[in-house]
KELO-696653 format. One record per atom (N, C-alpha, C): y, z, x. Coordinates in steps of 0.001 Angstrom, whole numbers, plus 500000, padded with zeros to 6 digits. Atoms other than C-alpha are relative to their C-alpha. Example, Ala and Ser with C-alpha at 12.3 -4.5 7.8 and 13.67 -1.06 7.14 Angstrom:
<atoms>
498810500000500890
495500507800512300
501200500000500900
498810499940499180
498940507140513670
501090500730499230
</atoms>
This chain:
<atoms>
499752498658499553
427920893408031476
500717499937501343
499244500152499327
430589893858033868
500229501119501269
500242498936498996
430181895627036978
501645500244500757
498544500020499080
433214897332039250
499677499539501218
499426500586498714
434469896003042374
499212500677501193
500328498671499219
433510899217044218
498693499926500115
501825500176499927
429853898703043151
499985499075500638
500626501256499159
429432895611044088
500689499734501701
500009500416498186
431180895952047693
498911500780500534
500852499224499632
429237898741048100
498157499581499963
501078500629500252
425949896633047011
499941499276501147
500202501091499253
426909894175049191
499995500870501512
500554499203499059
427217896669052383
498759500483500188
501545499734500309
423916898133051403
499036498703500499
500642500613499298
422485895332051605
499821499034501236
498789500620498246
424558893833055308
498731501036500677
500510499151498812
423036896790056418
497924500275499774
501759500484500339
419241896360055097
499790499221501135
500034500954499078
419456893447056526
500032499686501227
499661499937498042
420830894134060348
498789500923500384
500966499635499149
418018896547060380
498905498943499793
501373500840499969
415245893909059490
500242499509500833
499780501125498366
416915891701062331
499476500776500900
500292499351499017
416570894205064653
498652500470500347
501709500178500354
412716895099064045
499964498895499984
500720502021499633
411834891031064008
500698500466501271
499335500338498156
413864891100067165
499433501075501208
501030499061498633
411784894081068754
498781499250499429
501220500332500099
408806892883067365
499345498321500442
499642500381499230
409636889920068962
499627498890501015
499930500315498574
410306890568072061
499236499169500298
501563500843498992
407917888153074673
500120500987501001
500266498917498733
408261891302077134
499386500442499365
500490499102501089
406415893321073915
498537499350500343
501123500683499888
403939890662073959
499466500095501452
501273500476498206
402787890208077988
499504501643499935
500702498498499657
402418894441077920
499260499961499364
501354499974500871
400288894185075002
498805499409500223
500938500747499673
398562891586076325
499153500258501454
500585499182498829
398183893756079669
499310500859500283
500661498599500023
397132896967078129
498795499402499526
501385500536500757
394256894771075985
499401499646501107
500911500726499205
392941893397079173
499610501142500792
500763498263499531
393053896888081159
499189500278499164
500973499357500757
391177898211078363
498341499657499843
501350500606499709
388414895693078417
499502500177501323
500445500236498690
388024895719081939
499748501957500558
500542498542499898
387911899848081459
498631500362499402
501141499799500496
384837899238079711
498935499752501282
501257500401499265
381392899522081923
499075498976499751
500667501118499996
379596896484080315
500805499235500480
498908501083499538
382584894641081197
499936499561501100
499856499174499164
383263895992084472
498897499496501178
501375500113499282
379809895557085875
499685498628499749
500257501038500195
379219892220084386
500945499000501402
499115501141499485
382549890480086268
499819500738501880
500983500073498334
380832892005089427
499418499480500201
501299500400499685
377708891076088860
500540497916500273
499791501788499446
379249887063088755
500862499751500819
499196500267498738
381808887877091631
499272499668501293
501320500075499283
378619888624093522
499533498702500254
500549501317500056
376830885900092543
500693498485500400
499091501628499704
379499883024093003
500874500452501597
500616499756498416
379979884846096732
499591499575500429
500769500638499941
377005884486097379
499509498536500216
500040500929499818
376836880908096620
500941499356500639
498869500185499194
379821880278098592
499444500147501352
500683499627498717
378728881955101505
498847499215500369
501250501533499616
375124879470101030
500761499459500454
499494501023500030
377056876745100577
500625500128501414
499207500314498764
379125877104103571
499208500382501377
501213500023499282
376104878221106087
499034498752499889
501247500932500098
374225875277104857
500027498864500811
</atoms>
């Protein structure tokens, strides 16, 4: 079965242009600038939590603390 010319350039554009958009999505999705924000907002977020929050006090405190011994002693 014998296809026209016309179809098949036109197939083949179609799919040129499929294609340049998948590049372009992989190529935002990506990015390594995409990645460090993501990886910035996930750590704000934890550290917006109150068990969190209070915990990495409570051992800032504490290892202070032993600092401050330690160097009085």
């Amino acid at each position: 079965m014998a296809r026209d010319p016309d179809t098949i350039q036109r197939e083949i554009e179609q799919a040129r242009d499929a294609l340049a958009a998948t590049l372009d999505e992989l190529g935002t999705r990506a990015n390594p600038q995409r990645f460090v924000e993501s990886g910035k907002e996930s750590v704000r977020a934890k550290l917006d939590e109150p068990k969190i929050r209070y915990s990495l006090i409570a051992v800032a405190v504490l290892v202070g603390f032993a600092l401050l011994r330690k160097l009085f002693r």
